[in-house]
C-alpha positions as CSV (number, residue, x, y, z in Angstrom):
1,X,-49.4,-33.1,29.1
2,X,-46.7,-32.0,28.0
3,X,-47.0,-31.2,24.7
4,X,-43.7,-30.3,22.9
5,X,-43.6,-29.5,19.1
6,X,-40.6,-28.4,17.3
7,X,-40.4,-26.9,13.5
8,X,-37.2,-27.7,11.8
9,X,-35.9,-26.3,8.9
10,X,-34.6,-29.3,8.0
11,X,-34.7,-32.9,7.4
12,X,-33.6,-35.6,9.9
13,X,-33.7,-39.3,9.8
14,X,-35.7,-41.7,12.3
15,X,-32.8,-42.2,14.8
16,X,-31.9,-38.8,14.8
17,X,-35.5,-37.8,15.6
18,X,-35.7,-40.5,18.3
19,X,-32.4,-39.3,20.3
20,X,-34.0,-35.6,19.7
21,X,-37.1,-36.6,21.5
22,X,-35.6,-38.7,23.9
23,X,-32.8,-36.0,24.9
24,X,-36.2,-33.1,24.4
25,X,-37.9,-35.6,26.9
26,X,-35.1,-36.2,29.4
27,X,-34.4,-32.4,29.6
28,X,-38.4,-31.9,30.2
29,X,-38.8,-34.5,32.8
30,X,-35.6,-33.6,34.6
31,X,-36.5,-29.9,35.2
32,X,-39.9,-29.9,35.3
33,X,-40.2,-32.8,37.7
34,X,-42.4,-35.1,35.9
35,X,-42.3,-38.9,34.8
36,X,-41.7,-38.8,31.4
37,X,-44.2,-40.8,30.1
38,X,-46.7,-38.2,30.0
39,X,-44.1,-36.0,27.8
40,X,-45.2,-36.2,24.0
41,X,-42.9,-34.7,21.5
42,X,-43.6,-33.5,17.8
43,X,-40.8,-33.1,15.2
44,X,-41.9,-31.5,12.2
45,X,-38.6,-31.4,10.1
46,X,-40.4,-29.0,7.4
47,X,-36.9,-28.8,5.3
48,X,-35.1,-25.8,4.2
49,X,-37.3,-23.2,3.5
50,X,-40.0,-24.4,6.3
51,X,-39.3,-22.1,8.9
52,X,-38.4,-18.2,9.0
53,X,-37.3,-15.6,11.5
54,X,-38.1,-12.4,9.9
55,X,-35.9,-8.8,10.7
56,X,-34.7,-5.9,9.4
57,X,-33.4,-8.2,6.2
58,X,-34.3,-11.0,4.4
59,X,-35.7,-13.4,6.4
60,X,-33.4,-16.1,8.0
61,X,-34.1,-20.2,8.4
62,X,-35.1,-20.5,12.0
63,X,-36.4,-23.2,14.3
64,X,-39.4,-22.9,16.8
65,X,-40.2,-25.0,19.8
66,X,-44.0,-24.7,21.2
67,X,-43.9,-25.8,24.9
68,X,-48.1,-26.6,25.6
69,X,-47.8,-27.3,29.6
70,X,-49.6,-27.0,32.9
71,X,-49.5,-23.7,34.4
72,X,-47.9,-22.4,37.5
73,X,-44.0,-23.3,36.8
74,X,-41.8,-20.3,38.1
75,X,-40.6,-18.3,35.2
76,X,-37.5,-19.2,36.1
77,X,-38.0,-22.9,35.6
78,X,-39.3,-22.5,32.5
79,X,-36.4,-20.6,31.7
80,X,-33.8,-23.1,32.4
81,X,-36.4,-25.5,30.6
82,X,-35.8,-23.5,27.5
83,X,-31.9,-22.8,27.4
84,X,-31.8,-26.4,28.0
85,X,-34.1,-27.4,24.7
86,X,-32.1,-24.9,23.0
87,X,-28.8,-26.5,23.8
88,X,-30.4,-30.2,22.4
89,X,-31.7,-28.3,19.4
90,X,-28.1,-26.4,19.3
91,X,-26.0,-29.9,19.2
92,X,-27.9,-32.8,17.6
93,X,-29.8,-30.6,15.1
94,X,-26.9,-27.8,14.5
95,X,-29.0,-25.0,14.7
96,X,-27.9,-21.5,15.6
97,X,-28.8,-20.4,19.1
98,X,-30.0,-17.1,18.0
99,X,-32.3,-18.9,15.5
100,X,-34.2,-20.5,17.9
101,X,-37.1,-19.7,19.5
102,X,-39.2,-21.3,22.6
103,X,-42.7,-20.6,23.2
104,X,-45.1,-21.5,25.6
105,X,-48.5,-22.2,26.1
106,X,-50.0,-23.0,29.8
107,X,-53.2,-24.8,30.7
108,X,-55.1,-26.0,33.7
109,X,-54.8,-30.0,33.7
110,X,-58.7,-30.0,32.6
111,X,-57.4,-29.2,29.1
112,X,-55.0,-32.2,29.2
113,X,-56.7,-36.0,28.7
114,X,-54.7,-38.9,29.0
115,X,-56.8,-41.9,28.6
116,X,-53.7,-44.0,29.3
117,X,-53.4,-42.4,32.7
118,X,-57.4,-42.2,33.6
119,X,-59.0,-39.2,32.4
120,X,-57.7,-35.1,32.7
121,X,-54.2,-34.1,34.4
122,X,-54.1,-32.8,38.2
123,X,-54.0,-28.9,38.1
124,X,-49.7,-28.6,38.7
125,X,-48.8,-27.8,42.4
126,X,-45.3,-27.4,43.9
127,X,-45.4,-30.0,46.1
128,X,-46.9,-32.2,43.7
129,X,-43.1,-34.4,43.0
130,X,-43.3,-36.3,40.0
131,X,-46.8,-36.3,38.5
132,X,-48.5,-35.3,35.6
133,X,-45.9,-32.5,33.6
């Protein structure tokens, strides 16, 4: 844990996606606290077309970022946690602010296994420094 997926409507090359996920990781590690090799992020560059916002109108091309993490963070963490994504998402993928969109999902640690770290993540704690995400 964490898992991080984002929906793109659009294409990117390798590198592109690499400094996307490293920069998505950085942000995650840095304000959630966590070492980031537990961080795992998804880039599904779907192309134009792949992703909507609906509204009043047509529908507009939009990008979505699901955050699946361990519950407990303070909603204002995970609110700096998201303006920050959006600002990545904003520069390196030139995305409109208002067309993105940050979800998330939270878990116990039981429903996180790592087999490269031993088994299931701690439950998150405050105290708990830089463990598990």
């Amino acid at each position: 844990m964490p898992s991080l997926q984002l929906d793109l409507p659009l294409r990117m090359d390798l590198d592109t996606k690499r400094s996307l996920a490293r920069q998505i990781g950085s942000v995650y590690a840095e304000v959630m606290e966590v070492r980031p090799e537990f961080i795992t992020v998804s880039i599904h560059d779907l192309g134009p077309g792949g992703v909507w916002r609906c509204g009043p109108e047509d529908p507009e091309p939009a990008g979505l970022v699901m955050c699946d993490v361990r519950a407990g963070r303070p909603v204002a963490t995970r609110e700096i946690l998201a303006r920050r994504i959006v600002d990545v998402c904003v520069r390196i993928c030139g995305l409109e602010e208002r067309r993105l969109k940050v979800e998330f999902t939270q878990h116990s640690g039981d429903e996180m296994f790592h087999p490269q770290f031993g088994g299931f993540a701690p439950d998150w704690a405050p105290d708990a420094g830089q463990g598990a995400g």
